[in-house]
C-alpha positions as CSV (number, residue, x, y, z in Angstrom):
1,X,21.1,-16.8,10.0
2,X,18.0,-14.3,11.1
3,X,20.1,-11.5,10.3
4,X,20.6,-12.5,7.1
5,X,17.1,-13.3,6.6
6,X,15.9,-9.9,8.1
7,X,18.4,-8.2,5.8
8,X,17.2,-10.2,3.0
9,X,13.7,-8.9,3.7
10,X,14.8,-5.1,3.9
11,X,16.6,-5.8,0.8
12,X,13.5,-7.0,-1.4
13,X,11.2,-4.6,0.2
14,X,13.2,-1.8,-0.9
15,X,13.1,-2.5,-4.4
16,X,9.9,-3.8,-4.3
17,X,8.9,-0.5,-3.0
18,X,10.5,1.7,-4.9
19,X,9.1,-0.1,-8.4
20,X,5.8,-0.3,-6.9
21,X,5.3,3.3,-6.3
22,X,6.7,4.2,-9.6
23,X,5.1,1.7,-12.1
24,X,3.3,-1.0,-10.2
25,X,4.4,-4.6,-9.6
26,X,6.8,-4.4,-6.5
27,X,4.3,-7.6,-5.9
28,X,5.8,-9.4,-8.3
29,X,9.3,-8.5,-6.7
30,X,8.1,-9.0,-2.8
31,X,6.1,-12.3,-3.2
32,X,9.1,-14.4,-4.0
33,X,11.1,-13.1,-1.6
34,X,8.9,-14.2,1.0
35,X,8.4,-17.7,-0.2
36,X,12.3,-17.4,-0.7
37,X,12.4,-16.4,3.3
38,X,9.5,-19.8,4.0
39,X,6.3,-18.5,3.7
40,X,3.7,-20.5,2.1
41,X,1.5,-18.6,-1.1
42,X,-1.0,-17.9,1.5
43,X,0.7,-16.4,4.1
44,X,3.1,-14.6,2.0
45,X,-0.1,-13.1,0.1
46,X,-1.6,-11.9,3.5
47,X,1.5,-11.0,4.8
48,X,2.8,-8.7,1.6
49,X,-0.6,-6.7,2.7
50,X,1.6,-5.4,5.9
51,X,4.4,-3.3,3.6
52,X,2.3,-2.3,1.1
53,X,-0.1,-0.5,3.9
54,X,3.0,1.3,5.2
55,X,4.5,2.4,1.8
56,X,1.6,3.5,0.6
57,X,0.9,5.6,3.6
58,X,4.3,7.5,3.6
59,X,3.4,8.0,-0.4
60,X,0.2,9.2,0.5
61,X,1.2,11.7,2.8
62,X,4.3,12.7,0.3
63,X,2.0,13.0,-2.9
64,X,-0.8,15.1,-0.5
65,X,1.7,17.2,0.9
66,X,3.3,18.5,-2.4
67,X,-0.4,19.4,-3.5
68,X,-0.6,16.6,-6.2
69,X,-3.6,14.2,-4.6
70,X,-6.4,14.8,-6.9
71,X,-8.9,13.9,-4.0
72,X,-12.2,14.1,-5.1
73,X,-11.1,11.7,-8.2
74,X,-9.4,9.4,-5.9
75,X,-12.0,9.3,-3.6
76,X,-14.8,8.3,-6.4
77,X,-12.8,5.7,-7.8
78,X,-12.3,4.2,-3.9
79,X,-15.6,3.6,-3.9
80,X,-15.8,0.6,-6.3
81,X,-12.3,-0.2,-5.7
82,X,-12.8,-0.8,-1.6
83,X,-16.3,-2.9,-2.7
84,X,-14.0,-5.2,-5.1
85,X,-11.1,-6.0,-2.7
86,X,-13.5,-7.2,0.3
87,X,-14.9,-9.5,-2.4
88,X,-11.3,-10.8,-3.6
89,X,-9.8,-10.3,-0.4
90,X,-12.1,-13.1,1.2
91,X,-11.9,-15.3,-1.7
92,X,-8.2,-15.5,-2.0
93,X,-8.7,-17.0,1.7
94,X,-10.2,-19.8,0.7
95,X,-7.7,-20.5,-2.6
96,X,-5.1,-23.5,-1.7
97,X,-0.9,-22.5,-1.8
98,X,-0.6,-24.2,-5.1
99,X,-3.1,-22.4,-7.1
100,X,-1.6,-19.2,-6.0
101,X,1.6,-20.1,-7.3
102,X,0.7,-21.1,-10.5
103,X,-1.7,-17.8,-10.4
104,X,1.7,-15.7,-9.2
105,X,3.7,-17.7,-12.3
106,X,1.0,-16.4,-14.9
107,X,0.6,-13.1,-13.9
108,X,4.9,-12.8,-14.1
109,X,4.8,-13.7,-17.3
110,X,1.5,-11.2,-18.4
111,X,3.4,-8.6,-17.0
112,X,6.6,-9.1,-18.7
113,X,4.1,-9.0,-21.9
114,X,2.6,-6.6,-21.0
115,X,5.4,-4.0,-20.2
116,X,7.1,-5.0,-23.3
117,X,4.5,-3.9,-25.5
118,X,2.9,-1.2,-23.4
119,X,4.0,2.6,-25.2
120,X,2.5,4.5,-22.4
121,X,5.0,2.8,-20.0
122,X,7.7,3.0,-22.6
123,X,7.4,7.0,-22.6
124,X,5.0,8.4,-21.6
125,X,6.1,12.4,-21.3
126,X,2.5,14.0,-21.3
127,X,2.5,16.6,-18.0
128,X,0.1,16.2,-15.2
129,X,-2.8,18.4,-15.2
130,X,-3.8,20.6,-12.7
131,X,-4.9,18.2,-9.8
132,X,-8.3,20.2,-9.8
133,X,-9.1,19.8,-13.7
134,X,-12.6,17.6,-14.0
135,X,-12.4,14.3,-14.8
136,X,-15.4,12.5,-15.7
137,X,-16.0,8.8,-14.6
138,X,-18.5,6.8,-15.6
139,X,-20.5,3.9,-15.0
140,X,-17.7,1.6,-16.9
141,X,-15.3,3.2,-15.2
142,X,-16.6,2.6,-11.9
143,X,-17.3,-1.0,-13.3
144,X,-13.5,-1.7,-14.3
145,X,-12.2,-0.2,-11.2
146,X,-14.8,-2.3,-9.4
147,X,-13.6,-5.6,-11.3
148,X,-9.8,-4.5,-10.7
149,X,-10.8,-4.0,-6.9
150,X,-11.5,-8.1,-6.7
151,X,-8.7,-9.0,-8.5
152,X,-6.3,-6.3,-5.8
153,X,-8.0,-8.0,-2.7
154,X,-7.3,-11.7,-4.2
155,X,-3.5,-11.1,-4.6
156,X,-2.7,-7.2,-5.4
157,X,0.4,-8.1,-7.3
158,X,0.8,-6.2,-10.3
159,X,-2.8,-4.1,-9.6
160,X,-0.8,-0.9,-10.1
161,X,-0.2,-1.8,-13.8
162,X,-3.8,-2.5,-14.3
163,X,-4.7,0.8,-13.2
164,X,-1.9,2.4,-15.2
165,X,-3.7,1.1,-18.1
166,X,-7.5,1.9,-16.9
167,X,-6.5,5.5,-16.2
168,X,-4.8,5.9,-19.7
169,X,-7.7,4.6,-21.2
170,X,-10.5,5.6,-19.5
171,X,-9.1,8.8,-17.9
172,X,-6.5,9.9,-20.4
173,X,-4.2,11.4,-17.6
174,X,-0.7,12.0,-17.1
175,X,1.9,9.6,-14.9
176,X,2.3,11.9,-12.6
177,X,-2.0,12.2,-11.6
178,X,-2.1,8.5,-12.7
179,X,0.9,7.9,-9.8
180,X,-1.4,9.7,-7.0
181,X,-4.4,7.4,-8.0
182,X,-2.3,4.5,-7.5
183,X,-0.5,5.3,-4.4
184,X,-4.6,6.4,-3.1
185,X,-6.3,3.1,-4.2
186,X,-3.2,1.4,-2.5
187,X,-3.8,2.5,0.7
188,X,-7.5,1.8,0.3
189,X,-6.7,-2.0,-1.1
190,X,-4.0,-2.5,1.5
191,X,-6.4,-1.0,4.3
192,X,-9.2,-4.0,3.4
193,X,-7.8,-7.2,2.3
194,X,-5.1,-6.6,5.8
195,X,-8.0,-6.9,8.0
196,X,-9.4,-9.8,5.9
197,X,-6.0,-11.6,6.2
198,X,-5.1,-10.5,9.3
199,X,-8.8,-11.9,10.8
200,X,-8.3,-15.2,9.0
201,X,-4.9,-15.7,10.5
202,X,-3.0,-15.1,7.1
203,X,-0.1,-13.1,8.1
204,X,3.6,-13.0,9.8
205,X,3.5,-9.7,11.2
206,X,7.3,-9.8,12.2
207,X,8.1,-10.4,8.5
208,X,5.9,-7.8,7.3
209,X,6.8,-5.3,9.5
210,X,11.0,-6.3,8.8
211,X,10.3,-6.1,5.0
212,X,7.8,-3.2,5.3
213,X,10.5,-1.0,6.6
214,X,12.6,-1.8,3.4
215,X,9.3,-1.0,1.2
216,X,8.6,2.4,3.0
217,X,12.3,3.4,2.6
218,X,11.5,2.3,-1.2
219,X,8.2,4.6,-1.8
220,X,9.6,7.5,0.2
221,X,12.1,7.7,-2.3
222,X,10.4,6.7,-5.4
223,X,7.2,9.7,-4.9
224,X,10.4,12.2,-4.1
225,X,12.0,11.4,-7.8
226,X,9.0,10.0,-9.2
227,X,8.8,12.9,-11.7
228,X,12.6,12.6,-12.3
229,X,13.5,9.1,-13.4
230,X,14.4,8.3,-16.9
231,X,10.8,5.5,-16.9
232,X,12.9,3.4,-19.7
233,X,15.8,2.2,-17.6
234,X,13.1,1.5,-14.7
235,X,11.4,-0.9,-17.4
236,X,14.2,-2.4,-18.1
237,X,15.3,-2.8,-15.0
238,X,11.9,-4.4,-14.2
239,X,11.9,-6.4,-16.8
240,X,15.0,-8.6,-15.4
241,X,13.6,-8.3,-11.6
242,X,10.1,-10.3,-13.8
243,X,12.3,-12.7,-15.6
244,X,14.4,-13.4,-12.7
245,X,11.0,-14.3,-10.3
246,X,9.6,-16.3,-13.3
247,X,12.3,-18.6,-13.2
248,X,12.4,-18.8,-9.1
249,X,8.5,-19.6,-9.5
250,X,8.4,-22.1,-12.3
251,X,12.0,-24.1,-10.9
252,X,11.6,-23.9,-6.6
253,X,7.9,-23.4,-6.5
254,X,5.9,-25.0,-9.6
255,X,8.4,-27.7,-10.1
256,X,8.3,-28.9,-6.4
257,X,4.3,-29.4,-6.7
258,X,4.4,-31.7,-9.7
């Protein structure tokens, strides 16, 4: 029975990983499967905290490596982004299990919306700019990446499509700069709200580090074809993955609570 449960957790960090690194939302994938595997909301929000750090290290290192980390951006919007998640990251401490999963239900069905409707994620085939070019960010900017910083502390799920949005409006970059942003601000977010969790006893570090293997795996191999992928069959594919934890959420989570 362990094994199965260990190989369950490789098994949903892997594709949590590999969609997180690519479009955002592996959240959305590895939350469930934690509360599938008998975590409470709670500890399966610290504990997702534990793969995330790890698969957004091995990105990190991949994007830097291959000359595509656009530091001096990355680093300015880190800034407001590491302020926000200490700020969510303790309040989503305090927040009971069944608020969280009626929080985690609203935000599955946003995101199906929202990736739906959303051209940019649809096709978006404009070519990354030289990871030197100026970028100007200003005061809203570091305002909306601020705001997006609490709400990545509180839960994190789905953050990578909220800065997907903010840097193609604000930034009007390409997905391959706006993927470095994301895999940056990711280790930054992950960084934080673990040492929040971790201090306030919130996390199962065996599970984490089991599923965080699967999620590594999952980013190594997304930043290697991230440029590659055809990003239509990955929204589709997403798409099911969303409806399939709405339904988990809303029949063997919300359900049982009322």
């Amino acid at each position: 029975m362990d094994i199965v449960h260990y190989l369950i957790l490789i098994a949903g960090g892997l594709g949590g990983g590999f969609i997180n690194i690519l479009i955002g939302g592996g959240g959305l994938i590895i939350l469930p499967v934690y509360m599938g595997a008998g975590l409470s909301a709670s500890m399966a929000n610290g504990t997702n905290r534990i793969n995330l750090l790890m698969q957004y290290i091995i990105a990190t290192i991949k994007f830097s490596r291959n000359g595509k980390m656009p530091w001096k951006l990355v680093l300015t919007l880190g800034v407001p982004t590491a302020i926000g998640t200490l700020g969510g990251a303790l309040l989503a401490t305090n927040i009971s299990n069944m608020v969280l999963h009626f929080v985690l239900l609203a935000i599955i069905i946003f995101s199906i919306i929202y990736i739906s409707l959303n051209k940019n994620m649809k096709s978006n085939k404009r070519n990354c700019p030289p990871v030197d070019t100026p970028v100007k960010v200003n005061w809203l900017t570091w305002g909306l990446f601020l705001i997006a910083g609490i709400y990545a502390g509180f839960i994190s799920v789905a953050i990578g499509m909220i800065w997907f949005a903010l840097c193609n409006w604000r930034l009007k970059l390409g997905y391959v700069r706006i993927t470095a942003i994301r895999i940056f601000l990711g280790l930054v977010i992950s960084s934080i709200a673990l040492t929040v969790f971790a201090l306030s006893g919130k996390i199962n570090l065996v599970d984490g580090l089991v599923l965080g293997i699967g999620s590594s795996t999952g980013a190594y191999i997304a930043s290697v074809l991230a440029m590659k992928l055809n990003k239509r069959v990955i929204r589709v594919i997403m798409l099911i993955i969303l409806a399939l934890a709405g339904c988990y959420m809303l029949f063997f989570k919300i359900l049982h609570w009322l």
